[in-house]
C-alpha positions as CSV (number, residue, x, y, z in Angstrom):
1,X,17.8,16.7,-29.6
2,X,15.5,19.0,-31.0
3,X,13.1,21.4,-28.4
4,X,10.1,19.0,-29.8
5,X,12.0,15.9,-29.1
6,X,13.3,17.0,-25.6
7,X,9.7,18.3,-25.0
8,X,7.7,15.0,-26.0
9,X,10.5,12.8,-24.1
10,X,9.8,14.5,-21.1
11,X,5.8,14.0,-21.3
12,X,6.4,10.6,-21.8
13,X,8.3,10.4,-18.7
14,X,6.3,12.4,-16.7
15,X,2.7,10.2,-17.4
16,X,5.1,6.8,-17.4
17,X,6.0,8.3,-13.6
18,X,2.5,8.6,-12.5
19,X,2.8,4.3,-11.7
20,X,6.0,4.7,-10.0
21,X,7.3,6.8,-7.0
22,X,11.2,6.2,-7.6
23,X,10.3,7.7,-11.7
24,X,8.2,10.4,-10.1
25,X,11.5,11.6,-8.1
26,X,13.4,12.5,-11.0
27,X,10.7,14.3,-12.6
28,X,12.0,17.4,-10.6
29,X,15.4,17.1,-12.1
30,X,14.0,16.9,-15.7
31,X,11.7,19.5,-15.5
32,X,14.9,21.9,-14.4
33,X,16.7,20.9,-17.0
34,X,14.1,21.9,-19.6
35,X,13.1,24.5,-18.2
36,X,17.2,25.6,-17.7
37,X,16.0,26.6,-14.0
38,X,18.6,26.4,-10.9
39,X,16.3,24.0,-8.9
40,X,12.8,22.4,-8.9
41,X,10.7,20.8,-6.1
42,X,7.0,19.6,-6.9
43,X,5.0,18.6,-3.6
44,X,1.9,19.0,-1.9
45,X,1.2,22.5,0.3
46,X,-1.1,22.7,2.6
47,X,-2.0,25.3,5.4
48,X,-1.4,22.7,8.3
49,X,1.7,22.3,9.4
50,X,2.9,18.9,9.3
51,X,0.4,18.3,6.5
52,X,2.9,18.7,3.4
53,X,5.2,16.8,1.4
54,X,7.8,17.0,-1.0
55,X,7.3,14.3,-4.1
56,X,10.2,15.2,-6.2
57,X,13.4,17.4,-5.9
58,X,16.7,18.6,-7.3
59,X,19.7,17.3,-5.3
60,X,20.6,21.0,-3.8
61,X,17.8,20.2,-1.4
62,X,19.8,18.0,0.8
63,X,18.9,15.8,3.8
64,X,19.9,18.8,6.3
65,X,18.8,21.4,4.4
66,X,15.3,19.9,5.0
67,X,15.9,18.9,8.2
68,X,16.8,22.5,9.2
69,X,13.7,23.9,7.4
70,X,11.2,21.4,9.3
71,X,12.8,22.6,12.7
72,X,13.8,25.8,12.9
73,X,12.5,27.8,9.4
74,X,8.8,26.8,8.5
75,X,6.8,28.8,11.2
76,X,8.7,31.9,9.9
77,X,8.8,31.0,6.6
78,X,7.6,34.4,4.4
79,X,7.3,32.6,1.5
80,X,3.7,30.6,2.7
81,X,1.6,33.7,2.4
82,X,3.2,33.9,-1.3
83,X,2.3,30.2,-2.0
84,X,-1.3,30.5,-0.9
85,X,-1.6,32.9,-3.5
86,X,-0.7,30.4,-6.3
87,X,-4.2,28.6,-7.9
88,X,-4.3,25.8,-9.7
89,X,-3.5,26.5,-13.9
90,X,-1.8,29.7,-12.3
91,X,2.1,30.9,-12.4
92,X,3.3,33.3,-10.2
93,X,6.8,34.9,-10.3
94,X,9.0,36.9,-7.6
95,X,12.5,36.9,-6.2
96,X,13.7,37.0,-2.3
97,X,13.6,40.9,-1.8
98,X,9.9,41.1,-3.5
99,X,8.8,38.6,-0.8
100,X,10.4,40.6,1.8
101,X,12.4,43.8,1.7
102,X,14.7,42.7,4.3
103,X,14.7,38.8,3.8
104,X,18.4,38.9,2.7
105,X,19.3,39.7,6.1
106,X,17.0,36.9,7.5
107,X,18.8,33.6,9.0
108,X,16.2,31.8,6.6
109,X,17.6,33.1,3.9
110,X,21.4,32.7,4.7
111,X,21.3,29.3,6.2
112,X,18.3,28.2,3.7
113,X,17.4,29.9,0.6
114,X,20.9,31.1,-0.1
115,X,22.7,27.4,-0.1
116,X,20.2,26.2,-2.1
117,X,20.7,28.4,-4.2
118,X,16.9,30.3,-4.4
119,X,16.7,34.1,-5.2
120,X,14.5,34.1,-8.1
121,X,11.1,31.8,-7.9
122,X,8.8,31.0,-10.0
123,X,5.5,28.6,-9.0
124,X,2.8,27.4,-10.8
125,X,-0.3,25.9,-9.0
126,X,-1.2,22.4,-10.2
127,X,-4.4,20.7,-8.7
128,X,-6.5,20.8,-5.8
129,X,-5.7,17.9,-3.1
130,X,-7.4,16.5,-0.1
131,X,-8.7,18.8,2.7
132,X,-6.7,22.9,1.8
133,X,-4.3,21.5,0.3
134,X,-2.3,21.4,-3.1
135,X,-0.3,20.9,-5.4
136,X,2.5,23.0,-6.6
137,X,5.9,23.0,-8.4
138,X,8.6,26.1,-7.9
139,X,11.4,26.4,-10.0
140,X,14.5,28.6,-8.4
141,X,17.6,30.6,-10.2
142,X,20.5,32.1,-8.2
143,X,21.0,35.6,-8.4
144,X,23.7,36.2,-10.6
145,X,21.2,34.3,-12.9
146,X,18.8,37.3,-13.3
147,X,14.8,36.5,-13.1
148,X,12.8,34.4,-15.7
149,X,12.8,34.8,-19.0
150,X,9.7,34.7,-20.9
151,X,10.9,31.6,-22.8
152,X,11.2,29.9,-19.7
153,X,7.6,31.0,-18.1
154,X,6.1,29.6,-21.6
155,X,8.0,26.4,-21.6
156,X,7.0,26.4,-17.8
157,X,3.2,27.1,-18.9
158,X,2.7,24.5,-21.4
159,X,3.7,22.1,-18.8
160,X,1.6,22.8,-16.5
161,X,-1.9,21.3,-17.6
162,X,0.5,18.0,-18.3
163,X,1.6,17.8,-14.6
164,X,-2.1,19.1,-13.4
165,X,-3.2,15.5,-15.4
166,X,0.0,13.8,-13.7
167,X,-0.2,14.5,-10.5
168,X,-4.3,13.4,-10.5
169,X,-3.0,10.0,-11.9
170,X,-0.6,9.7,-9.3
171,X,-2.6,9.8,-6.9
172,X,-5.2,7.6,-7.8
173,X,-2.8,4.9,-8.9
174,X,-1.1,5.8,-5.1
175,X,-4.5,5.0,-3.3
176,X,-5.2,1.9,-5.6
177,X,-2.0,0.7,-5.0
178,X,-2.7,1.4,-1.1
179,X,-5.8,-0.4,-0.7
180,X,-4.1,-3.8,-3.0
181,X,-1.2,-3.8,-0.6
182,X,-3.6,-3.4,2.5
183,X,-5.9,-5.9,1.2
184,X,-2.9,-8.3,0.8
185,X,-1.2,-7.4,4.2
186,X,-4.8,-8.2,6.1
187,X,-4.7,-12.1,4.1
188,X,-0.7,-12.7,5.1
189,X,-2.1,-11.7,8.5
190,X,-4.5,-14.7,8.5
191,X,-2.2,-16.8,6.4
192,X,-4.4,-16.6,3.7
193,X,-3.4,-17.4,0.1
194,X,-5.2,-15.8,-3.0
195,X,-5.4,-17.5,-6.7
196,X,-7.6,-16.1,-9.5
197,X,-8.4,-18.6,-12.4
198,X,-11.1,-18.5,-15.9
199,X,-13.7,-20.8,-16.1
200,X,-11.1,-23.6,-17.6
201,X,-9.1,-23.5,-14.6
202,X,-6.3,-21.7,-15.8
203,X,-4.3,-19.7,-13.4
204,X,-4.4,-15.7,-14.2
205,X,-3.0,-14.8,-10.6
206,X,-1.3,-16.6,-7.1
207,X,0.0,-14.6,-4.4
208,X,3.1,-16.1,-2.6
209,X,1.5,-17.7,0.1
210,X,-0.8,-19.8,-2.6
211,X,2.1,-20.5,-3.9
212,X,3.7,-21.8,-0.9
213,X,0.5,-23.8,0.5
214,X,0.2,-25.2,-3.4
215,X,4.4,-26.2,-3.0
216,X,3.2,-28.0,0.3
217,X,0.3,-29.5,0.0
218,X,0.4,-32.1,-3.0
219,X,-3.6,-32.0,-3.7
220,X,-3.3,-28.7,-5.3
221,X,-0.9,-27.6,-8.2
222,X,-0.4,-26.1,-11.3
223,X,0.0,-28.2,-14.4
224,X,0.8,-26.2,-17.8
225,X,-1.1,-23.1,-16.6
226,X,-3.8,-24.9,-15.1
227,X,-5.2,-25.5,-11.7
228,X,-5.2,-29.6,-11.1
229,X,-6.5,-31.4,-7.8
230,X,-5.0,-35.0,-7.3
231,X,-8.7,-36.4,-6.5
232,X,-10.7,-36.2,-10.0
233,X,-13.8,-36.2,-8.2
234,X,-13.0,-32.9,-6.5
235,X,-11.0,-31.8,-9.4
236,X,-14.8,-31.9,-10.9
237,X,-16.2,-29.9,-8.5
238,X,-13.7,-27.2,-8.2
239,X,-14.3,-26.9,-11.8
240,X,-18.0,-26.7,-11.2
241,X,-17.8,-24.0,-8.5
242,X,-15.1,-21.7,-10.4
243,X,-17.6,-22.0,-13.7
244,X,-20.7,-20.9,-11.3
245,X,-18.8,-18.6,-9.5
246,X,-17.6,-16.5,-12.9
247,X,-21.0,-16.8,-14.0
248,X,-22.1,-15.0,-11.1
249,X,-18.8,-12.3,-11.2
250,X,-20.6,-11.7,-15.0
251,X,-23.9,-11.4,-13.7
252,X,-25.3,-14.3,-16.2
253,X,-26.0,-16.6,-13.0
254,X,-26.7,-17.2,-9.2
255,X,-22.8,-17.3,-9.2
256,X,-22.2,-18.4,-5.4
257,X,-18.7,-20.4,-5.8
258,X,-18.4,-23.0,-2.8
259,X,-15.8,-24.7,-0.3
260,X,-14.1,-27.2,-0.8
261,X,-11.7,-29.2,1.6
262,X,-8.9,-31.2,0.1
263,X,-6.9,-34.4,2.1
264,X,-3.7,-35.3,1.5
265,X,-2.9,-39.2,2.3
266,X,-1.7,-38.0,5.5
267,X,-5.4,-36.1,5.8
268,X,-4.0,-32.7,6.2
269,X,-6.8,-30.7,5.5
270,X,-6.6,-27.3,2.6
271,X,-10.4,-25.1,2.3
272,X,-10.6,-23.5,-0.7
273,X,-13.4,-20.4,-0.8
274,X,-14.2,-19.9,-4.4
275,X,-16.1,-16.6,-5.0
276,X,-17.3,-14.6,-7.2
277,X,-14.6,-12.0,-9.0
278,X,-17.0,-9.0,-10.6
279,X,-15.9,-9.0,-14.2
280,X,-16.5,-5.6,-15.0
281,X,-14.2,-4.3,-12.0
282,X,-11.8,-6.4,-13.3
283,X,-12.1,-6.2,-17.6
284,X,-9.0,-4.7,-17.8
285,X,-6.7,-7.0,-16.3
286,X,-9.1,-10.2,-16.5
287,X,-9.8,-10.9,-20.4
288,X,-13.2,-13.8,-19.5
289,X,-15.1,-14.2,-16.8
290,X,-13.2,-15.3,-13.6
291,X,-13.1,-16.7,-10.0
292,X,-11.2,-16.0,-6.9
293,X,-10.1,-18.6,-4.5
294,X,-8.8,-18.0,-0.6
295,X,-6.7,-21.1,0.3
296,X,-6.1,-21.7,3.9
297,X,-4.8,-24.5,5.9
298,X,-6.1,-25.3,9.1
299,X,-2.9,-26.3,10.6
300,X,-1.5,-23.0,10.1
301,X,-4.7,-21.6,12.2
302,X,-3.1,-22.0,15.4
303,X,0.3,-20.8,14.5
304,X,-1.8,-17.7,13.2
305,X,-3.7,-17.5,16.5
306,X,-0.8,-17.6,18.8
307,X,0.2,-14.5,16.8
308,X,-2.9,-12.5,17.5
309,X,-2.9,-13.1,21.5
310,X,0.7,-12.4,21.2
311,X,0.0,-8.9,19.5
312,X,-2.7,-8.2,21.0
313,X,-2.6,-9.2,24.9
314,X,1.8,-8.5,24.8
315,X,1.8,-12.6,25.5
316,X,5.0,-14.7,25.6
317,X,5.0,-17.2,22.9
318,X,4.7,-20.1,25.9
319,X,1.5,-18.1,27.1
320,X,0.6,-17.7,24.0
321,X,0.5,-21.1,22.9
322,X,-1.5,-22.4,26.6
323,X,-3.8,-19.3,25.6
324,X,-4.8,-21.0,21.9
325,X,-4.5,-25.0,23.2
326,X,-7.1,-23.2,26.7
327,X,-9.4,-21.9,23.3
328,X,-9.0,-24.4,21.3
329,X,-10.5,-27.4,24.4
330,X,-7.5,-28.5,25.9
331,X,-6.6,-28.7,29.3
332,X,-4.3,-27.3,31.8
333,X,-3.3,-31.3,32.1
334,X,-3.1,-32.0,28.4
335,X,-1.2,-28.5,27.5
336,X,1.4,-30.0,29.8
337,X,1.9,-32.7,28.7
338,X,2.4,-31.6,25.1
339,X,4.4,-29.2,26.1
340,X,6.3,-31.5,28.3
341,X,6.2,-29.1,31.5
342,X,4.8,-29.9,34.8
343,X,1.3,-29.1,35.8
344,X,2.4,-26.1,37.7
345,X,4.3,-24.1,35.4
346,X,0.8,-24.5,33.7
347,X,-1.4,-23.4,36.0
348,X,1.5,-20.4,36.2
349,X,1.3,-19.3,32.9
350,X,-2.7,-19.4,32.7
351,X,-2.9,-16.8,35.9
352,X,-0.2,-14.5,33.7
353,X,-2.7,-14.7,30.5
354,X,-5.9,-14.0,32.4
355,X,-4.4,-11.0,33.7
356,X,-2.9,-9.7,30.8
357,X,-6.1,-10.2,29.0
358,X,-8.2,-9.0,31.6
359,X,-10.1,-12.1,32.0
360,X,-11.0,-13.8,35.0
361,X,-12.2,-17.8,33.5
362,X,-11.5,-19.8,30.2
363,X,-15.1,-18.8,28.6
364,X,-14.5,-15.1,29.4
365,X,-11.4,-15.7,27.0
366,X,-13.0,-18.2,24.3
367,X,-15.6,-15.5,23.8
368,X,-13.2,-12.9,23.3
369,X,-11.8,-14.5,20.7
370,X,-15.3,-15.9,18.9
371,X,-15.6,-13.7,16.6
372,X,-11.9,-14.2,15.2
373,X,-11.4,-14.9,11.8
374,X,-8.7,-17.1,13.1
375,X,-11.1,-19.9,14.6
376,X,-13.2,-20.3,11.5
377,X,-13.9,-23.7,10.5
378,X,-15.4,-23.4,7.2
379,X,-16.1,-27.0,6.6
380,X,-16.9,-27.8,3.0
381,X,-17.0,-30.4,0.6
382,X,-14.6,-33.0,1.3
């Protein structure tokens, strides 16, 4: 492969990393090789201890090798006052002795530097982070090596503004990719599914726990790419709310959505929020105007509910399910009987939950737990 070739291939690997963390990894690796360097590591400095981190490295740096450095060699570690001096676009050079005169003698350097091989160093400061901190690649050769060449600081050079661009990207596409997988965590939380479908019903996106209520619950499906409700009567209106709800997502209408509630013949209730999905967040991904839909059954409310008391008050699952049917209306008496225990063990298990939640009568708890999401009862057409 000609230097062109090898040079282009690795741009295109480095911007196709920016999406992924496991591609981003090897970057470290490739850039060595071009570069014909001992060892690479790209990462993020910053002046707080604690605050850095390492996003791609060649193997040398091993597991224990880091290990040691964290514990025993970063407080005394020389070469922090020689990174601080490294600005973004910049490339600064030195070897162990120019850092130190007597760093060879150093336990840093015999236990650290010298197994992984670092004597001559060579960093280049890439872009300016959150808070003091930064980003920065160093690329190492062994001794018997001798120091950069000036072929290798140009190759090193004209990389640079490429992983200035990179890194950005990563980042961004990082905190994207953090606030999707939040969002979605918070909706599995409340056993919430999520489907996006166009004005015609036809299904762009369904989260696996749409999937699973659709699998369950025959009112709902997917028939050739298309939403379909059993009923046609509510198949009209779900219609109806998607259209006015893209509308509104395109700004061309009022665009409220609505609820719906579907029955199956065993009346087993399924609310389905459509809303509004703003077209011009979305034009990338979302070709026409769209709508997003929360599905949630109310059956799987209290199952969800008995979760939160359990995470939240350190409840057994038998207090935690008195705690919900106590919330929910029922009785010491009734919750018995469901539960097939004796009045007793009841009235046992409600003293235990009113001290672990800190409350002292049933209201004190039911208005604890007003304001959770887990209680709504949306209502809806249906």
């Amino acid at each position: 492969m000609t230097i062109s070739g090898e040079y282009s291939q690795l741009l295109a690997n480095l911007y196709a990393a920016t999406a992924s963390a496991v591609e981003w990894r090897s970057m470290a690796p490739r850039i060595a090789r071009f570069i014909g360097a001992h060892s690479c590591q790209i990462g993020v400095w910053s002046p707080t201890p604690g605050r850095g981190r390492r996003l791609s490295w060649t193997e040398n740096y091993t597991t224990a090798l880091n290990a040691a450095y964290h514990s025993r060699f970063h407080a005394a570690d020389p070469w922090v006052a020689w990174v601080r001096k490294i600005q973004p676009g910049s490339l600064v050079t030195g070897d162990v002795v120019s850092i130190a005169p007597r760093f060879t003698r150093t336990e840093i350097y015999s236990e650290y530097c010298r197994p992984l091989g670092i004597y001559h160093v060579v960093g280049a400061g890439l872009s300016r982070m959150a808070g003091d901190s930064h980003g920065i690649i160093g690329l190492h050769q062994e001794r018997r090596a001798g120091a950069f060449t000036a072929k290798q600081l140009i190759r090193l050079r004209s990389l640079v503004p490429h992983l200035q661009q990179a890194l950005l990207l990563k980042e961004r596409f990082g905190r994207a990719q953090f606030e999707r997988n939040a969002l979605f965590t918070a909706l599995e939380s409340l056993h919430m599914g999520v489907i996006v479908a166009d004005t015609r019903g036809e299904l762009l996106f369904a989260d696996s726990i749409a999937e699973s209520i659709m699998a369950r619950h025959p009112q709902l499906s997917v028939r050739n790419g298309r939403l379909h409700v059993a009923d046609t009567r509510q198949y009209a209106l779900l219609l109806k709310f998607v259209a006015d709800a893209a509308c509104g997502g395109d700004r061309h209408g009022p665009g409220e959505g609505g609820l719906l509630t579907l029955r199956d013949e065993f009346q087993r209730k399924l609310w389905l929020r459509v809303c509004p999905l703003p077209h011009e967040r979305f034009a990338d991904s979302v070709r026409d105007p769209a709508a997003i839909m929360f599905l949630r059954q109310p059956d799987s409310r209290r199952i969800a509910l008995q979760r939160h008391m359990m995470e939240t008050y350190r409840l057994t699952r038998a207090e935690a399910r008195l705690a919900e049917a106590l919330v929910n209306g029922r009785t010491l008496a009734e919750s018995a009987a469901e539960d097939g225990v004796t009045l007793n063990t009841v009235k046992t298990l409600s003293k235990r939950i009113f001290v672990k939640t800190g409350h002292h009568s049933r209201s004190q708890l039911i208005r604890d737990v007003l304001c959770s999401p887990f209680l709504d009862d949306p209502g809806g057409h249906g």
